[in-house]
C-alpha positions as semicolon CSV with decimal commas, in nm:
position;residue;x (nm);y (nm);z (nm)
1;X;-5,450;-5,796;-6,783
2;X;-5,618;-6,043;-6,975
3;X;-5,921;-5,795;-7,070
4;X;-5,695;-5,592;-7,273
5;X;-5,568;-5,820;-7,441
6;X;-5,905;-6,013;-7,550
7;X;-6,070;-5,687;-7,630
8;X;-5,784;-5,585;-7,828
9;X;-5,743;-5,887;-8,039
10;X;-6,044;-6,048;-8,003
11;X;-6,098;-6,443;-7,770
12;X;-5,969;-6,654;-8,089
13;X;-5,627;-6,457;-8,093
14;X;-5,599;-6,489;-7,706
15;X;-5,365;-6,781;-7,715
16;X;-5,108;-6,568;-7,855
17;X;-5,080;-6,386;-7,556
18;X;-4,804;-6,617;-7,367
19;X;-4,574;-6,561;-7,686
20;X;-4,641;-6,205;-7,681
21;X;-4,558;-6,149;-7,301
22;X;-4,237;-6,333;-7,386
23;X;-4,163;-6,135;-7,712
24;X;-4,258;-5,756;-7,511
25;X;-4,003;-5,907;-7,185
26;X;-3,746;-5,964;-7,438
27;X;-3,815;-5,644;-7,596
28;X;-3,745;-5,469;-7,291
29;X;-3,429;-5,648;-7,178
30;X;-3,309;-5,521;-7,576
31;X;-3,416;-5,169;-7,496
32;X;-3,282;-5,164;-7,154
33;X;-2,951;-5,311;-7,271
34;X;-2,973;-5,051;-7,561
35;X;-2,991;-4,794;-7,337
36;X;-2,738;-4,893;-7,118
37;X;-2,469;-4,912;-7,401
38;X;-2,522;-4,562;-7,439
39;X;-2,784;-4,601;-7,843
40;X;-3,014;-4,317;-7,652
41;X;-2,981;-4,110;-7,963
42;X;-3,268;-3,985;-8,194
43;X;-3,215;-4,185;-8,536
44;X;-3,283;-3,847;-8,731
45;X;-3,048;-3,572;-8,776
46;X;-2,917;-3,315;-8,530
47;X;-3,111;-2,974;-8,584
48;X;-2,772;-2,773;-8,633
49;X;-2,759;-2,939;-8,988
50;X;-3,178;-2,854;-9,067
51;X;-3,122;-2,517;-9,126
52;X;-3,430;-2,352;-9,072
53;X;-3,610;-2,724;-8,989
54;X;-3,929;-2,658;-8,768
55;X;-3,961;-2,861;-8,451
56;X;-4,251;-3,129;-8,460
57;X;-4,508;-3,147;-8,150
58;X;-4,601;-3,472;-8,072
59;X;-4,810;-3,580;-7,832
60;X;-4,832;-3,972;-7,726
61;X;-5,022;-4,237;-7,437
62;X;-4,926;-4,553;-7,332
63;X;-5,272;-4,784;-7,318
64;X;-5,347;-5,151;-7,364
65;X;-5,714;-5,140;-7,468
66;X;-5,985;-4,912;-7,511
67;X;-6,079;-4,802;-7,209
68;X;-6,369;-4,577;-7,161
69;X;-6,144;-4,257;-7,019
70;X;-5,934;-4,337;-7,301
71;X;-6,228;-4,264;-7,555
72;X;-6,296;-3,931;-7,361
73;X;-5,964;-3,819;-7,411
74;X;-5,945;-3,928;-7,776
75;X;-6,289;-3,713;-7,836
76;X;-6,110;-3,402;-7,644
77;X;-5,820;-3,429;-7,842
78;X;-6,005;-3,443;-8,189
79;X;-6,244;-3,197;-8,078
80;X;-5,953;-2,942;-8,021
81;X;-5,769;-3,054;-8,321
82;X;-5,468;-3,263;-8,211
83;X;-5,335;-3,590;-8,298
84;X;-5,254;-3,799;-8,016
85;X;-5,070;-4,143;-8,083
86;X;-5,114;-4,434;-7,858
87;X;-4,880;-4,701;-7,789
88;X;-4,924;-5,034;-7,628
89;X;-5,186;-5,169;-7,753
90;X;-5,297;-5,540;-7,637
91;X;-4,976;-5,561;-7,404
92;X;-4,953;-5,531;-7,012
93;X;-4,975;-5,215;-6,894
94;X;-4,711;-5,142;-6,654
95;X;-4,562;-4,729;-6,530
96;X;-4,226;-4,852;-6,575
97;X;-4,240;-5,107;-6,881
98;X;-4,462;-4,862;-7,062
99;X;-4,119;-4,643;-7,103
100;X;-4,002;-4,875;-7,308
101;X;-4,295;-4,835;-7,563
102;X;-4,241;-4,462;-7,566
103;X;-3,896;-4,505;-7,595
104;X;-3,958;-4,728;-7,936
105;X;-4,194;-4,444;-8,028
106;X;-3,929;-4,193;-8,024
107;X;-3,674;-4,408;-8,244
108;X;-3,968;-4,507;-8,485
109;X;-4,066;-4,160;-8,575
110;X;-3,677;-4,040;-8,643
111;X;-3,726;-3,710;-8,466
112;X;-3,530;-3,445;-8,476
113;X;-3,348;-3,342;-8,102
114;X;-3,549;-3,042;-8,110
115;X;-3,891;-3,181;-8,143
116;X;-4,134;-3,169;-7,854
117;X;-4,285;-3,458;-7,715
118;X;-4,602;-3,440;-7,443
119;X;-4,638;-3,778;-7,258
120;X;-4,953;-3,808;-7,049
121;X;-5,176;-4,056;-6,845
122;X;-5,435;-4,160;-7,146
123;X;-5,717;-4,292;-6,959
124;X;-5,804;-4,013;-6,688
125;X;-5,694;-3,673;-6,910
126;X;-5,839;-3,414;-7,132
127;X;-5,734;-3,165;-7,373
128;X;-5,888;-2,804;-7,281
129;X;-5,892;-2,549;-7,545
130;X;-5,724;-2,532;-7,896
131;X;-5,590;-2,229;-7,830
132;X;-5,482;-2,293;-7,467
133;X;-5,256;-2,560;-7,604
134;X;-5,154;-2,388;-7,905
135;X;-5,005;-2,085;-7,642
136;X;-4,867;-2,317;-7,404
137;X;-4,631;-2,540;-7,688
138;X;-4,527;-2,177;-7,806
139;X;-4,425;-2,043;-7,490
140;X;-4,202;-2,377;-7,435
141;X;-4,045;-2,348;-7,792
142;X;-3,971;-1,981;-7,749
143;X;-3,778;-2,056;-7,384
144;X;-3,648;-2,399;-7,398
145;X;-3,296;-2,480;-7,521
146;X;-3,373;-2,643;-7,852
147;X;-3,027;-2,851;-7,878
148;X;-2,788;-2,972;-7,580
149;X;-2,540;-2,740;-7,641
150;X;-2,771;-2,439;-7,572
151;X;-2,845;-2,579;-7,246
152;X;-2,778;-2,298;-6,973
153;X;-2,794;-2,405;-6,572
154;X;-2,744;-2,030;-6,499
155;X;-2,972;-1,888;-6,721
156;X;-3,205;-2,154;-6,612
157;X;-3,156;-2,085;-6,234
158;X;-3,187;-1,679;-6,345
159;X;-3,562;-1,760;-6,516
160;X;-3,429;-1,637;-6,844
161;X;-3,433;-2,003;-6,932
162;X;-3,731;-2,292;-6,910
163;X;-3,575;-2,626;-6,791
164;X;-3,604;-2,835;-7,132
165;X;-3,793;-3,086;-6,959
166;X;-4,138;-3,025;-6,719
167;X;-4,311;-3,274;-6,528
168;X;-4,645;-3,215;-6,335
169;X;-4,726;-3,086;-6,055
170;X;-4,971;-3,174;-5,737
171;X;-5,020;-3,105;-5,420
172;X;-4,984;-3,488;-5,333
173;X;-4,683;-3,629;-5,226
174;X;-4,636;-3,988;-5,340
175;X;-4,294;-4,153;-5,342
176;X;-4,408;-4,540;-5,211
177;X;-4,124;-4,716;-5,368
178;X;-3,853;-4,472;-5,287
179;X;-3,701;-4,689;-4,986
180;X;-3,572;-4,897;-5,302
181;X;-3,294;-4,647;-5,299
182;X;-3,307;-4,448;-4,985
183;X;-3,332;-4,699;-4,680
184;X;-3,587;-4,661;-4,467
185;X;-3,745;-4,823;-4,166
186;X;-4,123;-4,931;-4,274
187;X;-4,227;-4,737;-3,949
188;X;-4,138;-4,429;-4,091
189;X;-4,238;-4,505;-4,465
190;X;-4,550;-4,318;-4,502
191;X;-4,339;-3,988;-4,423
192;X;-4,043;-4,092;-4,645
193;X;-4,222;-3,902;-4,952
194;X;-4,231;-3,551;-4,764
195;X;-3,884;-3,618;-4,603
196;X;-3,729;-3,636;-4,944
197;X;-3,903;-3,358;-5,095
198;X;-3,862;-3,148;-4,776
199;X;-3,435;-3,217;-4,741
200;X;-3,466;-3,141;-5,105
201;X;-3,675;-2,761;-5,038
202;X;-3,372;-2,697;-4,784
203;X;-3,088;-2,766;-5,058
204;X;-3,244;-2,542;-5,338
205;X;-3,332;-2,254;-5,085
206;X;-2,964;-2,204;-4,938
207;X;-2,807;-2,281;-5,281
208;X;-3,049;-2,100;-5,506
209;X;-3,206;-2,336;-5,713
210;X;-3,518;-2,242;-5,638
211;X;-3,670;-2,190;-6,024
212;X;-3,593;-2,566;-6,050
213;X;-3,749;-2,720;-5,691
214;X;-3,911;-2,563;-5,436
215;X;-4,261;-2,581;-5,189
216;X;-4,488;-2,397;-5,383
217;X;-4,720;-2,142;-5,262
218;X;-5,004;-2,296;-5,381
219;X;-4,904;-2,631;-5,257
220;X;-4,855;-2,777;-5,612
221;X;-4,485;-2,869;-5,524
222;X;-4,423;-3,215;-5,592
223;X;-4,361;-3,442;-5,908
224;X;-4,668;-3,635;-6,086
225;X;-4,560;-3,899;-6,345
226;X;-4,858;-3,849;-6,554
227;X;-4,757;-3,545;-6,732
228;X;-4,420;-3,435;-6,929
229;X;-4,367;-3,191;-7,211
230;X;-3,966;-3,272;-7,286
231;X;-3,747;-3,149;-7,589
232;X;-3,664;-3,478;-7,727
233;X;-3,281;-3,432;-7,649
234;X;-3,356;-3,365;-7,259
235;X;-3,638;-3,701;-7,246
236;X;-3,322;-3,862;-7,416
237;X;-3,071;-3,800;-7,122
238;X;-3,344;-3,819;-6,871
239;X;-3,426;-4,153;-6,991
240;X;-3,054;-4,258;-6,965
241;X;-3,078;-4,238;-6,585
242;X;-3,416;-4,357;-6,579
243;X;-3,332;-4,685;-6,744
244;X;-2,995;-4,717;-6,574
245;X;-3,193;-4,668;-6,191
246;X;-3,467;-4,916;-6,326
247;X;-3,184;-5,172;-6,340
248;X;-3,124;-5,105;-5,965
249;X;-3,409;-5,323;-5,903
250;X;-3,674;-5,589;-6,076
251;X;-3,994;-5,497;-5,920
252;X;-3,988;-5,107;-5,977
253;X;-4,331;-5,048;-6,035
254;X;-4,446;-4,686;-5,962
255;X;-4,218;-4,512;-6,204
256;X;-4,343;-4,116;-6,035
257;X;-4,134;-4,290;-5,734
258;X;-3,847;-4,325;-6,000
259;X;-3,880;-3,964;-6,168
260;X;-3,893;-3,778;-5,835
261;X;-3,536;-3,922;-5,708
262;X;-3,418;-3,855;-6,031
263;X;-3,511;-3,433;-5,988
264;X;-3,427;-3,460;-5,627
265;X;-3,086;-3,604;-5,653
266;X;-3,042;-3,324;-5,932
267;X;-3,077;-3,052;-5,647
268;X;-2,909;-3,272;-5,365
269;X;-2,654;-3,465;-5,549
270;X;-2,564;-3,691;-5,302
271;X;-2,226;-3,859;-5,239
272;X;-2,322;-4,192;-5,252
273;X;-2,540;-4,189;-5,596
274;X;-2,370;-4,286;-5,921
275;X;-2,273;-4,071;-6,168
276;X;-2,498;-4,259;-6,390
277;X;-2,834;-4,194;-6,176
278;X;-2,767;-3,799;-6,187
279;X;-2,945;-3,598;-6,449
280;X;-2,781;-3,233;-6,525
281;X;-2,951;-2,967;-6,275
282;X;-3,158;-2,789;-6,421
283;X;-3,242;-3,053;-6,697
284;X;-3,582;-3,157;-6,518
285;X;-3,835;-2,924;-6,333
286;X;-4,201;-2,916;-6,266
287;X;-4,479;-2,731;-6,429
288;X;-4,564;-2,492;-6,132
289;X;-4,755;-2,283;-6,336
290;X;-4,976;-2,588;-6,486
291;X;-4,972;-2,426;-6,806
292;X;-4,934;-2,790;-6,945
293;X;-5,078;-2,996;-6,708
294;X;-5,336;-2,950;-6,447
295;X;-5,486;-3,111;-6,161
296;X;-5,797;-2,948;-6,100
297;X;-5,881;-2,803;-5,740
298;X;-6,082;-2,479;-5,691
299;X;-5,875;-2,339;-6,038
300;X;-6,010;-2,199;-6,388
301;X;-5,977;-2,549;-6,607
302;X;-5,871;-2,322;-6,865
303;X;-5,527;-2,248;-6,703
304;X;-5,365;-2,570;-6,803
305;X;-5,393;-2,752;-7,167
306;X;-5,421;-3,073;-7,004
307;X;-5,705;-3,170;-6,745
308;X;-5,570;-3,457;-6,561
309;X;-5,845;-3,657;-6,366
310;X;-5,598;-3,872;-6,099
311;X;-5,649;-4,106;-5,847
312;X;-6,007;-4,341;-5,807
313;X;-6,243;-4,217;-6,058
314;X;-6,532;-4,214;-5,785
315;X;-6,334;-3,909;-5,616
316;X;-6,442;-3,670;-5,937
317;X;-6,824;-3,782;-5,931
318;X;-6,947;-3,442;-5,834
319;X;-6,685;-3,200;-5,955
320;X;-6,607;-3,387;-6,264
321;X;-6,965;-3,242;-6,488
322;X;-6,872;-2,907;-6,309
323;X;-6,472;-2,891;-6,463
324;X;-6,638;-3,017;-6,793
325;X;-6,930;-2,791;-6,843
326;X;-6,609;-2,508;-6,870
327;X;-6,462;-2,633;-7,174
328;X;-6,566;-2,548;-7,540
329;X;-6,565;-2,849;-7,704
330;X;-6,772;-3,015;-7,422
331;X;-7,028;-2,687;-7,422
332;X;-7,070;-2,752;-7,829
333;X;-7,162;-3,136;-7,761
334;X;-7,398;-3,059;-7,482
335;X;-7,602;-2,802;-7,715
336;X;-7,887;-2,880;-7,966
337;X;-7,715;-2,680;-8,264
338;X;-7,528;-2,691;-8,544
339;X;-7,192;-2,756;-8,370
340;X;-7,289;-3,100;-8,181
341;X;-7,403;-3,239;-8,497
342;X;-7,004;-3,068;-8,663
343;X;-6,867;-3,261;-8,345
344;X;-7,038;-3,559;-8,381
345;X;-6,992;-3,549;-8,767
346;X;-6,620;-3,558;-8,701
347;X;-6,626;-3,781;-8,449
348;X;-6,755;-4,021;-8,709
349;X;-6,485;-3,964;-8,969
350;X;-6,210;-4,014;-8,756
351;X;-5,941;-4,242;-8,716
352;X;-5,694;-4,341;-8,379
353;X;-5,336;-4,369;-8,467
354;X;-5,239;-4,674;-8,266
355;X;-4,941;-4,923;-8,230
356;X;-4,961;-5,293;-8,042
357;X;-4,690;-5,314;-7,754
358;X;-4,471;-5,468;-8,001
359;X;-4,430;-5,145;-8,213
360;X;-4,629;-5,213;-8,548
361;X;-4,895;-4,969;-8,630
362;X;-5,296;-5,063;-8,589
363;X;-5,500;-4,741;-8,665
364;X;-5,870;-4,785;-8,651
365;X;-6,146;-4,559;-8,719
366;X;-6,291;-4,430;-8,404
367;X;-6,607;-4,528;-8,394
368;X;-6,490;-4,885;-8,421
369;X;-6,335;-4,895;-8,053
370;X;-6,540;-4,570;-7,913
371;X;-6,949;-4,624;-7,985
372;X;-7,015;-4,313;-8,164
373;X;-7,389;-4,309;-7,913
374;X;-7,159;-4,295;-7,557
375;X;-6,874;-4,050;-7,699
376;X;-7,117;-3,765;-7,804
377;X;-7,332;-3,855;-7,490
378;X;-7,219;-3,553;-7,240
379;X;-7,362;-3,730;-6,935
380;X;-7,143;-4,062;-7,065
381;X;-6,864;-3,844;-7,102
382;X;-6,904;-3,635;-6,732
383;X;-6,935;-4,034;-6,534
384;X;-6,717;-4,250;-6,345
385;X;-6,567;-4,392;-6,655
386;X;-6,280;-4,666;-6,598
387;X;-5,939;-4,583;-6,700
């Protein structure tokens, strides 16, 4: 906790820390109480009144420092020509209290309900191919409901509709602080994740909902918090529920736990759950197709925009380089040509759009948090790096 914070500020500005941990708690107590009182809405105007207005992509992190996976996903993302903003900065990185930070991110850009916003893991991710992403965000503008009042459960459930929100999916099934809200003896815990998911597969199957949660054929059927392409009005009345079930309980820490009851209760909608803790059906779903997000396992990297790297980073020591050596913008920097020395070239010239976990902006130029000699390395950029 403490490393983040000196290498973000430096050892002389290190003392500030205790007031800063006090000023981000109190800044989450605001934003929680915000949310509760209902001041979820963008601070920009509804898209009926734009006219023609053009929905903004944006795509955001939540980091504390400058980690070295961070650096690798900064390179892939200037590399394929997208701007990715990261907030956080010199705070304490937590699953749950990062929210807030994106949450601040939202209201300090004024967007529009119809923007997109991709929200991603920043430290074990990268972008694939220009044109991979630039086919993906189409295909969710062209199917999602752009405004809340084109929102459509049956056309959803009929696949003439996308769901305005998708998370990731994986073939891992990882719910550990679910008991919060669904008790459970400890003995039967470490089955509590499949258990949910599994009662869940039984609901949509006899009542059709299917298109929104099922058990995928190839076994990518459960919720991953590190990836979420959202219309801005959908995150919006996600988060509502999200912030109301954090305040359910203190020590929430896992918030993939948090996200999954949320999409499961919107299929099972059980009796004794609050009003306030249900999301619309249909609202949330998960990327089965990975066209957004994708864990790689035996699959063309190219199918999903985003590579995402999870779990230990010792796991990906072999198949890691191999993943890599697939992708363009990795290809040009491993080459003696004309192109690495383009890469590199831009590499040098660019700069990190980055706020501190108390919201002001702190861009730096790239090469001054990301040596310029391990980011256009390609064996740097294929190891073990820490997240």
């Amino acid at each position: 906790m403490l490393k983040g914070v000196r290498e973000f500020y430096g050892d002389s500005r290190g003392r500030l820390y205790v007031m800063g941990l006090v000023l981000m708690l109190f800044f989450w107590w605001l934003g929680l109480r915000n949310v509760g009182s209902g001041e979820t809405s963008v601070e920009g105007k509804k898209d009926g009144s734009y006219g023609n207005h053009i929905p903004r992509v944006f795509f955001l992190v939540a980091e504390t420092r400058y980690a070295p996976g961070w650096c690798r996903m900064i390179v892939s993302s200037i590399l394929t020509n997208v701007s990715v903003a990261t907030v956080g900065m010199g705070g304490w990185y937590g699953h749950v209290s990062r929210w807030l930070w994106l949450y601040r991110y939202l209201r300090q850009k004024k967007m529009s309900e119809g923007d997109v916003i991709v929200i991603f893991d920043g430290g074990d991710t990268v972008f694939t191919g220009e044109d991979v992403r630039e086919e993906a965000v189409k295909h969710f503008l062209d199917t999602t409901p752009k405004i809340p009042e084109a929102f459509n459960e049956t056309a959803i459930l009929r696949g003439e509709m996308t769901p305005p929100m998708l998370m990731a999916a994986e073939n891992f099934c990882f719910t550990p602080q679910s008991h919060f809200m669904v008790k459970t003896p400890k003995s039967e815990r470490a089955h509590q994740c499949s258990k949910l998911y599994n009662e869940a597969f039984v609901v949509s199957n006899r009542t059709g909902l299917r298109s929104i949660l099922r058990a995928n054929e190839s076994g990518r059927s459960y919720l991953n918090g590190g990836g979420i392409i959202a219309r801005v009005w959908a995150l919006e009345e996600a988060l509502k529920a999200f912030f109301n079930l954090r305040k359910k309980k203190f020590v929430w820490g896992c918030d993939q736990s948090m996200w999954a009851l949320l999409l499961i209760w919107s299929i099972t909608r059980p009796e004794n759950i609050k009003p306030a803790l249900l999301v619309r059906r249909g609202l949330i779903s998960l990327d089965y197709e990975t066209r957004y997000f994708l864990y790689p396992s035996k699959t063309m990297v190219m199918s999903g925009m985003i590579l995402h790297f999870a779990g230990p980073v010792h796991v990906w020591k072999r198949t890691l380089p191999q993943y890599l050596s697939e992708i363009n913008w990795y290809r040009a920097l491993s080459n003696s040509s004309p192109k690495r020395e383009a890469s590199i070239r831009l590499l040098k010239n660019s700069t990190v759009e980055m706020y501190t976990f108390w919201g002001s902006r702190k861009d730096a130029k790239l090469s001054t948090v990301c040596p310029i000699s391990n980011i256009s390395d390609p064996s740097w950029l294929s190891g073990q790096l820490k997240k």
